[in-house]
Each structure stands twice: as C-alpha cells, then as structure tokens.
C-alpha positions as a Markdown table, in Angstrom:
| # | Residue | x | y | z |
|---|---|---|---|---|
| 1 | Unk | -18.2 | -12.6 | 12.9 |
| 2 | Unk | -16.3 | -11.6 | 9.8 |
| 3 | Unk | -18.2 | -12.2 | 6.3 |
| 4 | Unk | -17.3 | -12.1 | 2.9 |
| 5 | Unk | -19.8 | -9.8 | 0.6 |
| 6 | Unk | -22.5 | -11.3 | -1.4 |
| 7 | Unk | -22.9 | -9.2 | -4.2 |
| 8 | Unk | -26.0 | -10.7 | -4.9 |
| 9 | Unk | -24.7 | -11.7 | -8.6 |
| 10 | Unk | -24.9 | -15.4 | -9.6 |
| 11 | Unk | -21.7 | -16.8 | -11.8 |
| 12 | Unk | -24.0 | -16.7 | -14.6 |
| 13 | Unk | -25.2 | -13.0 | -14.7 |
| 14 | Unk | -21.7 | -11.6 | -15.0 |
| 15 | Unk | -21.0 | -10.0 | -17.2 |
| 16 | Unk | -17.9 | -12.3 | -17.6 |
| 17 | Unk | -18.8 | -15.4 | -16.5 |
| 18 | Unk | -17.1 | -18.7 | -18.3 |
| 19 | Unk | -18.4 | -22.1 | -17.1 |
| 20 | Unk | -14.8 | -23.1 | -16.9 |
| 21 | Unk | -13.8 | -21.1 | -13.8 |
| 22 | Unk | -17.0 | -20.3 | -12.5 |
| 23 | Unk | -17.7 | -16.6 | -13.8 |
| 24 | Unk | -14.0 | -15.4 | -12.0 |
| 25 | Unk | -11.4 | -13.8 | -13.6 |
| 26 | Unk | -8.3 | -15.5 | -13.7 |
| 27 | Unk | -5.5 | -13.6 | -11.3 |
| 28 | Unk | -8.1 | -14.3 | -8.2 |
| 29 | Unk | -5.7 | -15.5 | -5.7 |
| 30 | Unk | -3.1 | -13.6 | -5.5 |
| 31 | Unk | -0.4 | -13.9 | -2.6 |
| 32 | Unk | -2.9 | -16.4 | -0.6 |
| 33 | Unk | -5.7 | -13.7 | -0.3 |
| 34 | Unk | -9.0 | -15.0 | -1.6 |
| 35 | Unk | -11.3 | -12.2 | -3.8 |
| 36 | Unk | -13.9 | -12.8 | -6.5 |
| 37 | Unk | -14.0 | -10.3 | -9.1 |
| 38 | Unk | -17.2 | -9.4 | -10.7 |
| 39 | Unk | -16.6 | -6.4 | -13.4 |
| 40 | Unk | -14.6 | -4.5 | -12.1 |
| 41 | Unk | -15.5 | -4.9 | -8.2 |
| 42 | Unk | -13.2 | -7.0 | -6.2 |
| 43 | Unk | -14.9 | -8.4 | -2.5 |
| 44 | Unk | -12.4 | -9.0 | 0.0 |
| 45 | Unk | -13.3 | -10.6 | 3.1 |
| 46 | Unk | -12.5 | -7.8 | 6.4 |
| 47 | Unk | -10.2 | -10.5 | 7.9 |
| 48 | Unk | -8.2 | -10.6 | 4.3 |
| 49 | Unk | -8.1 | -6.4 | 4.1 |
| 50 | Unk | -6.9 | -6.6 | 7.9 |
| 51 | Unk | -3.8 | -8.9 | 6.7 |
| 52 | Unk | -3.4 | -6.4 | 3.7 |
| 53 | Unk | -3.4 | -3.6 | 5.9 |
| 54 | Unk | -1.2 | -5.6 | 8.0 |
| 55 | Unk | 1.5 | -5.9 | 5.8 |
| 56 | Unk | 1.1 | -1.8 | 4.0 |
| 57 | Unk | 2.2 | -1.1 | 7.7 |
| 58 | Unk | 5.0 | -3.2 | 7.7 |
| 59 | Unk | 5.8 | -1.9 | 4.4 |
| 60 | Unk | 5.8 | 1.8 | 6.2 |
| 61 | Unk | 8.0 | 0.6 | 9.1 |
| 62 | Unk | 10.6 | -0.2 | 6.5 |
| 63 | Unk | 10.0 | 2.9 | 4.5 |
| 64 | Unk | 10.7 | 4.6 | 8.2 |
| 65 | Unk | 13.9 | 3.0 | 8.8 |
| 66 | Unk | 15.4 | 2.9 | 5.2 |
| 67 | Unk | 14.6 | 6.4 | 4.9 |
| 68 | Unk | 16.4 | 7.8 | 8.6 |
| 69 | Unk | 19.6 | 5.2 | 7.3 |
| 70 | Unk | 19.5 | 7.1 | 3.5 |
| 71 | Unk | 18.7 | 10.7 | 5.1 |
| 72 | Unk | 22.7 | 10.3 | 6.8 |
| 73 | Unk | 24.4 | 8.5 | 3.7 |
| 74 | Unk | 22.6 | 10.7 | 0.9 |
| 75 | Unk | 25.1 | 13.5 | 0.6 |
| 76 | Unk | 26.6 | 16.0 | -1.9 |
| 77 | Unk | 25.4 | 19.5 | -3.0 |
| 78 | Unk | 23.2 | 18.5 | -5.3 |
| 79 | Unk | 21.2 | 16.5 | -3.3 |
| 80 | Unk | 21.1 | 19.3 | -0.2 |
| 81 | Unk | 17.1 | 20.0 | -1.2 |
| 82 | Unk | 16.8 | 16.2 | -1.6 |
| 83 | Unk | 17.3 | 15.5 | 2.4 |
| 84 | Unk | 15.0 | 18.0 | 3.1 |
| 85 | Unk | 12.5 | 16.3 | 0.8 |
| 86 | Unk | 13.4 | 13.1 | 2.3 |
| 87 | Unk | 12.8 | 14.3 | 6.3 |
| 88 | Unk | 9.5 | 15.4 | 4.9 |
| 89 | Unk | 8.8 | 11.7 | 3.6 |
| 90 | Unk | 10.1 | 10.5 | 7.0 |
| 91 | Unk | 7.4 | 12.2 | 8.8 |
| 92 | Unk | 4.4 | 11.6 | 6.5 |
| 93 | Unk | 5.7 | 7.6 | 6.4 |
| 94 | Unk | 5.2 | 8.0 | 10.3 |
| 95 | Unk | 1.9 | 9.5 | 10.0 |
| 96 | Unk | 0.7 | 6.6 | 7.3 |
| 97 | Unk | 2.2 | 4.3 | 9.9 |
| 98 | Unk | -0.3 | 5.6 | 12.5 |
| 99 | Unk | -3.2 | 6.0 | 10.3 |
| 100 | Unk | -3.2 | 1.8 | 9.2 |
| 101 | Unk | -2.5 | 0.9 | 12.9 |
| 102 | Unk | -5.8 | 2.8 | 13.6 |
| 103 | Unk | -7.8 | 1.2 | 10.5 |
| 104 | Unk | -6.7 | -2.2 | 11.5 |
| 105 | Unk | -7.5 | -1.3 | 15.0 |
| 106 | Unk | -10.7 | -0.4 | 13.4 |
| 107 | Unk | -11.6 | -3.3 | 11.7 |
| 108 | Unk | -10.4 | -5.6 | 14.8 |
| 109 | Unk | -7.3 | -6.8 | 14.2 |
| 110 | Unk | -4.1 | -6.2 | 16.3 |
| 111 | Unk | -1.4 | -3.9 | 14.5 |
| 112 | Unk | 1.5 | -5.3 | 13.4 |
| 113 | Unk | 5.1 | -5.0 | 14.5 |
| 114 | Unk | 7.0 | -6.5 | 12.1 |
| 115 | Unk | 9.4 | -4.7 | 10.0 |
| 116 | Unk | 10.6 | -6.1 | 6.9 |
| 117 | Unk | 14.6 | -6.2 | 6.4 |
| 118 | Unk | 16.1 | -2.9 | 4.8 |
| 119 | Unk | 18.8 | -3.5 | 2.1 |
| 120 | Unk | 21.7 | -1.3 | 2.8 |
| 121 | Unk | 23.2 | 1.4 | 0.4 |
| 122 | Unk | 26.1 | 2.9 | 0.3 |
| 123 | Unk | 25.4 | 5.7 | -2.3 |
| 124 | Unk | 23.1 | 8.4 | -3.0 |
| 125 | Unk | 21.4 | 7.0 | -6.4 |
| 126 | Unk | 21.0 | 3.6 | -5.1 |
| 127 | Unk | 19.7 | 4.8 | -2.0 |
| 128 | Unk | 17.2 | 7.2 | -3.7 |
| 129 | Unk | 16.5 | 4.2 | -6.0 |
| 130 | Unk | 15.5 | 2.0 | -3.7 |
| 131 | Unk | 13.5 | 4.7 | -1.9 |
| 132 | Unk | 11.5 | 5.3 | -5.0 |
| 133 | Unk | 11.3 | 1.4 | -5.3 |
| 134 | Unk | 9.7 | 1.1 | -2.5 |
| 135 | Unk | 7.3 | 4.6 | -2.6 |
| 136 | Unk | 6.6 | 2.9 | -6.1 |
| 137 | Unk | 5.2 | -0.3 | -4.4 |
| 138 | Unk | 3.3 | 1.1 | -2.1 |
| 139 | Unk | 1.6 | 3.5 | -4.2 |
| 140 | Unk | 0.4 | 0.2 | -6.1 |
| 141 | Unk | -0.7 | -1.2 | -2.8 |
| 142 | Unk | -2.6 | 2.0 | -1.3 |
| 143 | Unk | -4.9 | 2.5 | -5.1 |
| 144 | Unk | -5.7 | -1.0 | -4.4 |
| 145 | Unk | -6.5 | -0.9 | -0.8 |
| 146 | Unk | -9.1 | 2.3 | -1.2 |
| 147 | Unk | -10.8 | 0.7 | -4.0 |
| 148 | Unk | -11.2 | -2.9 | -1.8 |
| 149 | Unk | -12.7 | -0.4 | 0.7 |
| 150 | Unk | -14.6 | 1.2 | -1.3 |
| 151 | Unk | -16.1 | -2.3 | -2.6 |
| 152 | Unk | -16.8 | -3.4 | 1.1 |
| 153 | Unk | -18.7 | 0.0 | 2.3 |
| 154 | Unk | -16.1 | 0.5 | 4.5 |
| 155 | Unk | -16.2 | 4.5 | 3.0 |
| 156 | Unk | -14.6 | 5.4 | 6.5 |
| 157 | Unk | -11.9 | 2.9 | 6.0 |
| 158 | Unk | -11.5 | 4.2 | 2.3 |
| 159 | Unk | -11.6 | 8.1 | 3.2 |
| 160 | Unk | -8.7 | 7.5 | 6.1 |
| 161 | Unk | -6.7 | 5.7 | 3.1 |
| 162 | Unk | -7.0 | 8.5 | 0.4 |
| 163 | Unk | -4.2 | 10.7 | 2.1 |
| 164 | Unk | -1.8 | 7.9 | 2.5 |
| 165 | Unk | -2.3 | 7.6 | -1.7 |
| 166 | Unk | -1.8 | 11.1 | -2.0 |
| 167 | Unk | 1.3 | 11.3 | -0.3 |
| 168 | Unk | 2.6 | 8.6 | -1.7 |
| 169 | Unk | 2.0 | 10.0 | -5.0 |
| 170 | Unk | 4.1 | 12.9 | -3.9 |
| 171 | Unk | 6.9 | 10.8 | -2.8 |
| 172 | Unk | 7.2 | 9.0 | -6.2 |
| 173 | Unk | 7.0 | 12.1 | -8.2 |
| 174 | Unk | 9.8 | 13.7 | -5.6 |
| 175 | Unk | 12.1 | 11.0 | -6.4 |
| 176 | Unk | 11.8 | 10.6 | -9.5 |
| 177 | Unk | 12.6 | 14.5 | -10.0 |
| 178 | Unk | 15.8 | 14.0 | -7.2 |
| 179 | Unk | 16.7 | 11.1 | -9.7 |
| 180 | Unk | 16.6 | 13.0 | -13.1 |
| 181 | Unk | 13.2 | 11.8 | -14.2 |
C-alpha cells in the first residue's frame, strides 16, 4: 500500500498557513503531481516520485540518443576535446539510466521505456546547445528528486540519486566551457 507522509503538522501550525488555501503554498500541483509544502519540506506520495523517476529516465534515454547522433555531426578542430567530453557524458547518461531503472525497481514500479523525441541538429553549436539544454533540465530535476527523497526517508533512494546530480553538474559546466561560457 502506497501512503502519502503525515508530517504530523496541522494547516494551522505552519509556519505559513493562510486560511485561504489551507496552510499550502501556492505552486502545489505542478505537472499533475500532488505535494504539500510545509516550510521548506515537500511530501510526495512513493507512487508520485515513481512517475517522477519515471520520466528523469526517459529524460536519460533521450540524453543517450541525442548525444550518440551529436557525437558524429559535432565536428571541427576546435571541438576535437569536445567529442571526447561528450563520449564520456554518453556513458555516465547510460549509467544514470541504470541507476533510476533500479530506484524505480526499488520503490515497485516497472521502468520505463519510453524515449522522448530528439530534435535533430545539423551544427555543432546547436547541437551542443541543445545538449546543455537538456543537462540543464535535468540537473533541475535530479536537486529536486534527492531533496523529495530525502523528505520521504527514502535516504537509500536519495544517496543512489546524489551521483546522478553530480554528474550532471559536470555536464552543464562541460558545455558551457565547449560553448564559450
């Protein structure tokens, strides 16, 4: 049976509670995915972080495949240690692939398999651009997935995340540099 958390905090005793919506912060349901905010805690029900984890691994099958289609059209000598970066992305985005299949695994749910459509480039900026786009988007995603962890005691779930953030934050920085930022 899957639960939400009861933080054991009535609407009234938080520290932001308004009787107009109930002690919640405004911004509560975002993309269909029910959470109450207390502070600065957000509770997500396990079935709701399964979706979210659901759709981070969709987000890393697309990272997989735009990143083998920009490693062939990203060319030019400037952009030779570039490449190699980018192989290096390839296989960490295959490792945080396998990592959130085993966490939703974890938590019960079935992995996805579902890959979201890849925009094609035809240069090397806008390929890089959309790389770091992406990087960018899941680096959002991953600081917000540890913390709703971290909020359910799911400290295993959080501690198998961390690596994926870090990497991520690697990525981001690497393209930016590769992009002149």
């Amino acid at each position: 049976m899957i639960r939400a958390i009861d933080w054991g905090i009535s609407a009234s005793q938080s520290p932001d509670a308004s009787s107009a919506n109930g002690g919640r912060r405004s911004g509560c349901d975002r993309a269909g995915i029910k959470c109450a905010h207390w502070g600065t805690t957000t509770a997500v029900e396990t079935e709701n972080l399964v979706q979210l984890l659901n759709a981070d691994l969709a987000s890393e099958f697309q990272s997989i495949v735009q990143y083998v289609e920009h490693i062939a059209i990203v060319t030019g000598a400037e952009y030779t240690n570039t490449v190699a970066e980018l192989r290096t992305h390839l296989a960490q985005e295959l490792q945080h692939a396998t990592t959130l299949a085993g966490q939703v695994s974890f938590l019960g749910g079935t992995p996805t398999t579902e890959v979201p459509p890849v925009a094609r480039h035809h240069d090397s900026e806008s390929a890089l651009r959309a790389d770091l786009d992406l990087e960018t988007r899941q680096l959002e995603r991953y600081r917000e997935r540890v913390q709703q962890a971290t909020d359910m005691g799911l400290v295993d779930v959080a501690e198998a995340l961390r690596p994926l953030l870090t990497q991520t934050q690697e990525h981001v920085r690497d393209l930016q540099t590769a992009l002149g930022g």
